[in-house]
C-alpha positions in Angstrom: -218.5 53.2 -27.2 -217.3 52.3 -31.0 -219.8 49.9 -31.4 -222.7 52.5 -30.4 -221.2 55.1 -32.7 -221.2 53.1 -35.2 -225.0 51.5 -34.2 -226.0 55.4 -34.2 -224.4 56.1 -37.4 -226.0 53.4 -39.1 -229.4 54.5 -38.0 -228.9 57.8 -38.8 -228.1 56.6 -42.2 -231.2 54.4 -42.8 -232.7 57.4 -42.1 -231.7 59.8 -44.3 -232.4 57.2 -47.1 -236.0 56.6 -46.1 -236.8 60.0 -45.7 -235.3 60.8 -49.2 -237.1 57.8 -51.1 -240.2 58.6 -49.2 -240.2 62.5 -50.5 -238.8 62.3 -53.7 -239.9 59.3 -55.5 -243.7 59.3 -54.2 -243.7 63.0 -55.8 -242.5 61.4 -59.0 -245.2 58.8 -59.0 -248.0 61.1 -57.7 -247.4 64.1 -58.8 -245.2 64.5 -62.2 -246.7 61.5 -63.6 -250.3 61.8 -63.9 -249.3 65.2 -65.1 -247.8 63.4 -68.0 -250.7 61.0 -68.8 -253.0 64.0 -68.7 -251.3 65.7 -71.1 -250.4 63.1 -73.9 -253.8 61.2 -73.2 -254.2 57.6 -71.8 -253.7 56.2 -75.3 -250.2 58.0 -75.8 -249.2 56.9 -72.2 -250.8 53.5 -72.6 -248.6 52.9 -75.4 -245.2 53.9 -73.2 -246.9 51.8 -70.4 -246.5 49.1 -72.3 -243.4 48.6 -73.6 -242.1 50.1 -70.9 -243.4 46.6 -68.8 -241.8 45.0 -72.2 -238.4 46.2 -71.4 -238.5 46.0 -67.5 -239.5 42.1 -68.2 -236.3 41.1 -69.8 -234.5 43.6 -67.5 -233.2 40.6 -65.1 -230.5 40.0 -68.3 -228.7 43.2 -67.2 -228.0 41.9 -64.0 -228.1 38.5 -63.4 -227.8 38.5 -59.6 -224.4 40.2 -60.3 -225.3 43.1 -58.0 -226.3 41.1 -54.9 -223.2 39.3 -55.5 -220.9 42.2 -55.7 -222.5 43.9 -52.5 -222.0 40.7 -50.1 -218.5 40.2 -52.1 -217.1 43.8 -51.7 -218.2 44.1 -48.1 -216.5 41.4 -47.0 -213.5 41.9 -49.4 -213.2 45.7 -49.4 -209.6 45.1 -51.4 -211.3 43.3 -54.0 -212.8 46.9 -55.3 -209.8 47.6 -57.2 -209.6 44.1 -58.8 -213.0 42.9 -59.2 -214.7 46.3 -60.7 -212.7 46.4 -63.6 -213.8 42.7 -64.3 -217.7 43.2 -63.3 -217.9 46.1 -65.4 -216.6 44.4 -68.1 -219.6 41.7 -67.5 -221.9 44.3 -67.3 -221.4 45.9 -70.8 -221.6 42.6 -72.0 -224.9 42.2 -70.4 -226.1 45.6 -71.5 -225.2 44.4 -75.3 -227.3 41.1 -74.7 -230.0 42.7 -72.9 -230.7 45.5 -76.0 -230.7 42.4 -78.8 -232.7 40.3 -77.0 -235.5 42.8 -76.4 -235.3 44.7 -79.7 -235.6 40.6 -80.8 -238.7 40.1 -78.9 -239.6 43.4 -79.8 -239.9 42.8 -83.5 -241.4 39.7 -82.8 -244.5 40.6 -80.3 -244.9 44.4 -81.8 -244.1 43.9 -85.3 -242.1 46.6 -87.5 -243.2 50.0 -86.2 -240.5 52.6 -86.5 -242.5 54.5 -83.2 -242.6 51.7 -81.2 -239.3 50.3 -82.2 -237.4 54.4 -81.3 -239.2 54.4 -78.4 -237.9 50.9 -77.4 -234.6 51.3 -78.2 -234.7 54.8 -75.9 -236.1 52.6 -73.0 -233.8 49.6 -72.9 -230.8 52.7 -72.9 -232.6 53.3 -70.0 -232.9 50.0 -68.4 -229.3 49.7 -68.7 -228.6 53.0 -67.2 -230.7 52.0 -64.3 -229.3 48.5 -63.9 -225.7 50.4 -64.0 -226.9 52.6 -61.5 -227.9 49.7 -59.2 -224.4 47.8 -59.6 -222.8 51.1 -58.5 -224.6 51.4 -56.0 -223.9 48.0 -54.6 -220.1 49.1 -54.4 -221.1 52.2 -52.4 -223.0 50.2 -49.9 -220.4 47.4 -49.7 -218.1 50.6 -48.9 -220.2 51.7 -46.4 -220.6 55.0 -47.9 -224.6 54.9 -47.2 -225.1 58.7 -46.9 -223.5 59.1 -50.3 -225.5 55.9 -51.7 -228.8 58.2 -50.0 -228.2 60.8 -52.2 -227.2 58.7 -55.6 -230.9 56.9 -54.8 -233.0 59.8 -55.5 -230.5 62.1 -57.9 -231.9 60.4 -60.8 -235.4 60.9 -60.1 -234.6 65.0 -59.2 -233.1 65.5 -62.5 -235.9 64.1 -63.6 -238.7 66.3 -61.7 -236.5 69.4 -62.4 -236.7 68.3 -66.4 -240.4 67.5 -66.4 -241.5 69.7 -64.1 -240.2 72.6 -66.1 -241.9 71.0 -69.4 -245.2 70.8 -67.9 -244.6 74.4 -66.6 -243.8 75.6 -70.0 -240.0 77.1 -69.0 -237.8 75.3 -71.2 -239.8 75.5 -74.6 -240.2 71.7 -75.3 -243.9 70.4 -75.3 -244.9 67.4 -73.0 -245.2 64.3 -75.1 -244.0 60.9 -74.4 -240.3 60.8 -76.2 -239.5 64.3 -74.4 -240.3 62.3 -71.1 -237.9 59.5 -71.7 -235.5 61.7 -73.2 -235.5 63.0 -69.6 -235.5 60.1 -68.0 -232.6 59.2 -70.1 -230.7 62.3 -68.8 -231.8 61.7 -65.3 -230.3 58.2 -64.8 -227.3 59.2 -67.3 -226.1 61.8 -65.0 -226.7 59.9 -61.8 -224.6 57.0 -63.4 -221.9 59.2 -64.9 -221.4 60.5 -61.0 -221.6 57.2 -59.4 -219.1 55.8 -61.7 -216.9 58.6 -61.0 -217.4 58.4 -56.9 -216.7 54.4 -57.4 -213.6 55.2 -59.4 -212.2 57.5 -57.0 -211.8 54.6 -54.5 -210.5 52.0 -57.2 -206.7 52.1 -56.7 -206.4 51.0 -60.7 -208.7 50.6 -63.8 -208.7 48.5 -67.0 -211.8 46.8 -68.5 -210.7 43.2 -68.2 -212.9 39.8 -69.4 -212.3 37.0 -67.7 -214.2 34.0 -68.6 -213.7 31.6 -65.3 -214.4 34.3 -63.2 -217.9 35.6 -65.2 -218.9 31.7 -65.2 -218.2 31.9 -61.8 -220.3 34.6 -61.1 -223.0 33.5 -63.2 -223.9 30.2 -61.8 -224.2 31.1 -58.4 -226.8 34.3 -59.6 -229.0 31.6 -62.2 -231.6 30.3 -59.6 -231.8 34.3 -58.5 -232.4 35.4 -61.4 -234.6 33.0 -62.8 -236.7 33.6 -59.9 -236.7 37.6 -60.3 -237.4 37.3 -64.4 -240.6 34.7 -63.1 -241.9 37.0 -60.9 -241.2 39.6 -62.9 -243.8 38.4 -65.3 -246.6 38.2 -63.3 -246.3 41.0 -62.2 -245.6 43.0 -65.5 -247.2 40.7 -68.3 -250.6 42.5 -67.5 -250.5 46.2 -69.6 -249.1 44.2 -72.3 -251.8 41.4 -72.5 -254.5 44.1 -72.5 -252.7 46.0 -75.2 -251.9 43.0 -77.4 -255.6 40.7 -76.3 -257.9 44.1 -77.1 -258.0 46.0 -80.8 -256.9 49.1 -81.9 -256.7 52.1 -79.4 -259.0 50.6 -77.4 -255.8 48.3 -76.3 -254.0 51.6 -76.0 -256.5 53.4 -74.1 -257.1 50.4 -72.2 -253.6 50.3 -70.9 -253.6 53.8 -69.7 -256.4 53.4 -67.6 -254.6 50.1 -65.9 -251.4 52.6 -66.0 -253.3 55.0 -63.5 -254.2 52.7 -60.9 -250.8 50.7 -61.1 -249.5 53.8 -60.5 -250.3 54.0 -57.1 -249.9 50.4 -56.0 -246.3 51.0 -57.7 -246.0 54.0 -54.7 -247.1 51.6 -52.3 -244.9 48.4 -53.4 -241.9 51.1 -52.6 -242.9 50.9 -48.9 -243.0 46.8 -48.9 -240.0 46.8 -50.8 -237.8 49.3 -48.1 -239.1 47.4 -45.7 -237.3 44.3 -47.3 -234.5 45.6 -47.8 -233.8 45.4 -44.0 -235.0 41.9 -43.3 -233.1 40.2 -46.0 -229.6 40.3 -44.0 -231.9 40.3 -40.6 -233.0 36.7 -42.1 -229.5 35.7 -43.1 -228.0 36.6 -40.1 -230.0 34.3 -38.3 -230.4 31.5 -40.2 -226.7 31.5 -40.2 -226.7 31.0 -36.5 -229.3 28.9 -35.9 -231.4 31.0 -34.1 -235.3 30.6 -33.3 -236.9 33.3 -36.4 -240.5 32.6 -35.8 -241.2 35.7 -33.0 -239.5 38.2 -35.8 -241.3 36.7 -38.9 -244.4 37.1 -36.6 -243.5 40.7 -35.8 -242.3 41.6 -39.5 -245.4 40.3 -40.7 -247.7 42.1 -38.2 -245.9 45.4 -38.6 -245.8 45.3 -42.6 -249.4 43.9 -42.9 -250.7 46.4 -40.5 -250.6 49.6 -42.6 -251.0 47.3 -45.8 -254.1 46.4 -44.7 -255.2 49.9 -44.0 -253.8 51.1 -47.6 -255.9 48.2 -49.1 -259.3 48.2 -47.5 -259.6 51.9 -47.3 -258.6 52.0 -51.0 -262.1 50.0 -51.2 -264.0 53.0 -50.5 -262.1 55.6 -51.6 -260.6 54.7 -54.6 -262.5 57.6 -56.6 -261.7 59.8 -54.6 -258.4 59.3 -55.3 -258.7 59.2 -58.7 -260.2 62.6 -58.9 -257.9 64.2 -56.5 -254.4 63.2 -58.8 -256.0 63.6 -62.3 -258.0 66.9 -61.3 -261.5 65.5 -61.0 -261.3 62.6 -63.7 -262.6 59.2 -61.4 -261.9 57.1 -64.5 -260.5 53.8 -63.1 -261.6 54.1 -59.8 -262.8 50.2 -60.0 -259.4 49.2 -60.8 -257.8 51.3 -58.9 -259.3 49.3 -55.6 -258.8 46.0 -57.0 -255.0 47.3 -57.6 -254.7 47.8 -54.0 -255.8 44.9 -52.2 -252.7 43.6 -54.2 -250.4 45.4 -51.7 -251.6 43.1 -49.0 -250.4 40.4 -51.0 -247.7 41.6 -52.4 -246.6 42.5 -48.4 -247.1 39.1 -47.3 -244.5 37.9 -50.4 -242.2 40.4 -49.1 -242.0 39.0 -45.9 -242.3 35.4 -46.7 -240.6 35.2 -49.8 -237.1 37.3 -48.4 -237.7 34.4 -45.8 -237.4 31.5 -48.4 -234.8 33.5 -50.0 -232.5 34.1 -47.0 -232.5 30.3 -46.4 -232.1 29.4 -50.3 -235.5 27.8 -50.8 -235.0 29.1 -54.5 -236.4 26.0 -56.2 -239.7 26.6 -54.2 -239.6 29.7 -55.1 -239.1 29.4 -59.1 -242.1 26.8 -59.2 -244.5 29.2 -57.5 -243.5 31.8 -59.6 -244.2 29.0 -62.6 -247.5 28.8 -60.8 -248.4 32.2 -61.2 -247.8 32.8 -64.7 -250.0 30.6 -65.5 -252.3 31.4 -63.4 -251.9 35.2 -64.8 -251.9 34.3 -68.2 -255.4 31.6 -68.3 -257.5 34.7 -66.3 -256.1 37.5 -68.9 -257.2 35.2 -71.4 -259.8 35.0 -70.2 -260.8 38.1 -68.5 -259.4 40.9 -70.7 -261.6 40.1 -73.9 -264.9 40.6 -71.7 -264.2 43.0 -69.1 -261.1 45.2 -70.8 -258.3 46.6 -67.9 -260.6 45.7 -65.1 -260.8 41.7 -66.0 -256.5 41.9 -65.5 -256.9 43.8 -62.5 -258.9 40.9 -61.4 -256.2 38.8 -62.8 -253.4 40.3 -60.7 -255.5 40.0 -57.3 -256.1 36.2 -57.7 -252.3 35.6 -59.0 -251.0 37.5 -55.9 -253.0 36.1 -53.3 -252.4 32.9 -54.5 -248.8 33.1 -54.9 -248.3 34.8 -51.4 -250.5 32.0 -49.8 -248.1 29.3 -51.5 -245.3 31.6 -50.3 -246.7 31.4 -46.4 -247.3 27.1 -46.9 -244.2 26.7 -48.0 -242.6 28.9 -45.1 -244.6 26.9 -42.2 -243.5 23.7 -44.1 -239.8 24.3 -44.1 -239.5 26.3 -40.8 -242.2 24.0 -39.1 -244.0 27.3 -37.8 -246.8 26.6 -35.3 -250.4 27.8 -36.3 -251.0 31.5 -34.2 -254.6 31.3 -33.1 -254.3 34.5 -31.2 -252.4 36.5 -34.2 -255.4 34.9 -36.9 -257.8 36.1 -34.5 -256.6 39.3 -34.1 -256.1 39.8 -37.9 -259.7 38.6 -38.6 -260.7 41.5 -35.6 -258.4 43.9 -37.4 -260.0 43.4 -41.0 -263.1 43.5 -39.7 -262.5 46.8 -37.7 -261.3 48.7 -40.7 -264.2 47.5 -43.0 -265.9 49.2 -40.3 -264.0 52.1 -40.1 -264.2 52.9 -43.1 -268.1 52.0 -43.9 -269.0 54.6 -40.6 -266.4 57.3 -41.4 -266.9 58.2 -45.0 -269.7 60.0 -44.7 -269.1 61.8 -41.7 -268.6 65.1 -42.9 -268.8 66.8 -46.2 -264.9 66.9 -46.9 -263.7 63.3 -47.3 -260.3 63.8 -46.7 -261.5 64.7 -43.1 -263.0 61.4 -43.0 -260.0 59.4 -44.3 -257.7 61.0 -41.7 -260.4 60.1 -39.1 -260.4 56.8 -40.3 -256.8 56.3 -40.1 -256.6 57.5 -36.5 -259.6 55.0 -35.6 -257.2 52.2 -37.6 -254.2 52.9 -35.8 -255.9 52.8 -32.5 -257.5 49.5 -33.5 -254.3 47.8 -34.3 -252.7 48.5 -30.7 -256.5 47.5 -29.5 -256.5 44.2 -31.7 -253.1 43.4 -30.5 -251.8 43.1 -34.0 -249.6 45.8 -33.1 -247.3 45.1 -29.3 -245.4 47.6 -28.4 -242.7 45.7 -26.2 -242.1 43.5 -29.4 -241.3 46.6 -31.6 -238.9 47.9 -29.1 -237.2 44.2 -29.0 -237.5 44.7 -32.6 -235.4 47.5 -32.6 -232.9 46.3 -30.1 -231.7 43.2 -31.9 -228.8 43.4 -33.6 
C-alpha cells in the first residue's frame, strides 16, 4: 500500500511540473518575447541575442557537473545536506567569480571595448549565475524529494518575469520596453526565485557556515570534467550560430541579421523544452537499468518512437507552415519564415540526441560523446564560414540542420555499436511510411479551407491517426512503458 502511495505521489508530482513548464514558459517564449523584439526592433534584439548565446556558452564554468553531483549525492545521503551545502556553495561563488572574468575576458577580446555591450554583458552573466544558482538549489530540493515545491521554484522565475514585462509592454508601470529594462527584469525574476530557494534549502540545513575545502572541491571536480566538457562542446554548436552571423556579416546588417535567426530559434527553443522534459525521465530510467543488467533495447525502441513521433510532426508540418507562423506571433510580419522551417527540422534531430545521447551518457560513453561534439564544431564552424557571407541568417540555419543531423546520426552508430542493437526493419519501415504520410498530410490539408489553422488541426488529427496506423505508435508498449518501474 506504501509503495503505491508513494508510486501515485510521484506521478502526481511529475505532473504538476509538466503542466507548469508547459503553461508558463511556452507563454514566455511565445508570447512576451516577440513582443519584445517587436518593440526594440530585430537589430536591438539581435544585439541581446547575441551575447546573450556569448554568455550561455561559457555558462558550463558555473557549474561544472556540480549540480548532477549534488542531486544523486544528497538523495542518497539526505544527512549530508547540512554538511555538504555549506561546502558546495562555497564552490559555487567561486565558480560565479571565474565564470564573470572569463567571459568579460572573452568579451573584451571577441566584442572589443564597447561600454553598451560590455553593461549589457556584465547584467547577463549576473544572470547566468543566478540561473545556475537556481539550478543547484533546485538539485537539493529534488534530492529532498520536495518535488511539488521544486514545481513551483521552476516556473517562479519566469512569472516574475511575465508579470514585469507584461506590465511594460502594457504601459502600467511607466518604464519603456527596451532591451536593459528586459534583463533588468529578468534579473529580478531569477533574483527572487533564488533568494526563496536558498531560504527553503536553508530551512532544512541543521547548520550554516561557508566553508572551502580544497580535497573535497578537487574531488568534486574531477568526477564532473568529462560532463562538462561535453555540455560546454555541445553547447557551442548549438549557440556559436547568432554570434558567427553577427561577428561574419557588417554593420547592422550582422545585427539585424541575428534578430531574424533570433525569431525562428525562438520557437525551436519552445520545442527543445519538450525533448528536454522528456529526458529528464529517461536519464535515471537508463541508469537504473544499465546498473542491473537488464535488456534496454525494447525501451530505447519505445523512447525513440514516442519522442520522434510528435517531433516529426512539429518538423515537417513546420515545412509548410512556417509563415504562417510567423505572421501569427509577430502580428502579420512573415519575415523568417525560411529559417524558421529549416529551424525546425532540427527538433527531429535534436530528439534523436536526446534519446541516444542520455543513452551513451547513462552508461558513461563520455569520451564518445566529447569527440562527436569535436565533430560538430567543426562541422558548424567550416558551413558558417562558409554559408553566412553568401546567404546571411539563412546559410547558419542551414548550418545547424547539417551539424545536427550529423551529430545525432553519430550519436545512433555509436549507440548500436556499444549496445550491439539489432537493425529494426519493421520500425525503419514504419518510420519511412510515417514521414511519408505526413508530407502528405500536410501537402492535401493546407489548402482545404480558407482558415489555416483549420487545416493544421486537421492535419494533426490525420497525423496522430497515422502513427497508430503506421505502427510507430503501439499502444500495449506504452502501457508497459508506464508500468515499469
Amino acid at each position: 500500500m506504501l509503495l503505491f502511495v508513494q508510486k501515485k505521489k510521484f506521478i502526481f508530482d511529475l505532473a504538476i511540473l509538466l503542466i507548469l513548464n508547459l503553461l508558463i514558459k511556452p507563454f514566455w517564449i511565445l508570447a512576451i518575447e516577440p513582443n519584445v523584439q517587436m518593440s526594440v526592433g530585430n537589430a536591438s534584439y539581435g544585439e541581446y541575442f547575441v551575447l546573450f548565446n556569448f554568455s550561455f556558452l561559457l555558462s558550463i564554468l558555473l557549474d561544472f557537473g556540480l549540480t548532477n553531483f549534488n542531486n544523486k549525492n544528497i538523495a542518497q545521503n539526505t544527512h549530508l545536506l547540512s554538511k555538504h551545502f555549506s561546502k558546495m556553495l562555497g564552490l559555487k561563488f567561486a565558480l560565479g567569480i571565474f565564470y564573470v572574468v572569463i567571459t568579460l575576458l572573452v568579451g573584451f577580446f571577441i566584442l572589443g571595448f564597447d561600454v553598451r555591450y560590455i553593461k549589457l554583458l556584465v547584467v547577463l552573466c549576473i544572470n547566468s549565475f543566478f540561473l545556475s544558482f537556481i539550478l543547484f538549489l533546485r538539485s537539493n530540493l529534488l534530492a529532498l524529494h520536495l518535488f511539488r515545491i521544486d514545481s513551483i521554484i521552476s516556473v517562479l522565475d519566469r512569472v516574475v518575469m511575465i508579470i514585469i514585462v507584461g506590465g511594460m509592454i502594457m504601459k502600467l508601470f511607466g518604464l519603456e520596453v527596451d532591451i536593459m529594462n528586459f534583463v533588468y527584469a529578468q534579473t529580478i525574476g531569477y533574483g527572487l526565485t533564488a533568494l526563496i530557494a536558498f531560504l527553503i534549502v536553508l530551512n532544512k540545513t541543521h547548520t550554516f557556515k561557508l566553508n572551502w575545502d580544497w580535497a573535497f572541491n578537487r574531488m568534486i571536480l574531477k568526477k564532473s570534467f568529462p560532463f562538462a566538457i561535453l555540455v560546454l562542446l555541445m553547447s557551442f554548436y548549438n549557440r556559436l550560430d547568432s554570434v558567427m552571423i553577427e561577428r561574419m556579416l557588417p554593420g547592422n546588417l550582422g545585427k539585424e541579421q541575428s534578430g531574424i535567426y533570433a525569431k525562428a530559434f525562438r520557437l525551436l527553443d519552445a520545442a527543445n523544452m519538450i525533448a528536454y522534459l522528456f529526458s529528464v525521465q529517461l536519464l535515471p530510467l537508463f541508469s537504473r537499468m544499465l546498473k542491473h543488467k537488464e535488456n534496454i533495447e525494447n525501451i530505447v525502441k519505445l523512447s525513440f518512437t514516442l519522442l520522434l513521433t510528435p517531433a516529426l510532426i512539429v518538423s515537417i508540418s513546420s515545412i509548410f507552415y512556417s509563415d504562417k507562423f510567423c505572421e501569427m506571433l509577430y502580428k502579420g510580419n512573415s519575415e523568417g519564415y525560411l529559417i524558421l522551417s529549416l529551424l525546425m527540422c532540427c527538433f527531429t534531430a535534436v530528439s534523436i540526441t536526446y534519446i541516444f545521447g542520455t543513452l551513451l551518457t547513462a552508461n558513461g560513453n563520455l569520451k564518445y560523446l566529447n569527440l562527436m561534439a569535436i565533430s560538430g564544431i567543426l562541422i558548424n564552424l567550416v558551413l558558417n564560414f562558409i554559408l553566412i557571407p553568401k546567404y546571411f541568417a539563412l546559410g547558419s540555419a542551414i548550418a545547424s540542420v547539417v551539424t545536427q543531423f550529423l551529430t545525432c546520426l553519430i550519436q545512433v552508430f555509436i549507440s548500436y555499436k556499444v549496445f550491439k542493437f539489432k537493425i529494426n526493419v519493421r520500425l525503419l519501415t514504419s518510420l519511412f511510411l510515417f514521414i511519408i504520410g505526413i508530407v502528405f498530410a500536410n501537402y492535401f490539408t493546407m489548402n482545404l479551407t480558407t482558415y489555416w489553422v483549420y487545416n493544421f488541426v486537421i492535419m494533426l488529427i490525420f497525423s496522430g491517426l497515422l502513427a497508430f496506423i503506421t505502427g510507430m505508435i503501439n499502444p500495449k508498449s506504452v502501457l508497459r512503458f508506464i508500468k515499469y518501474k
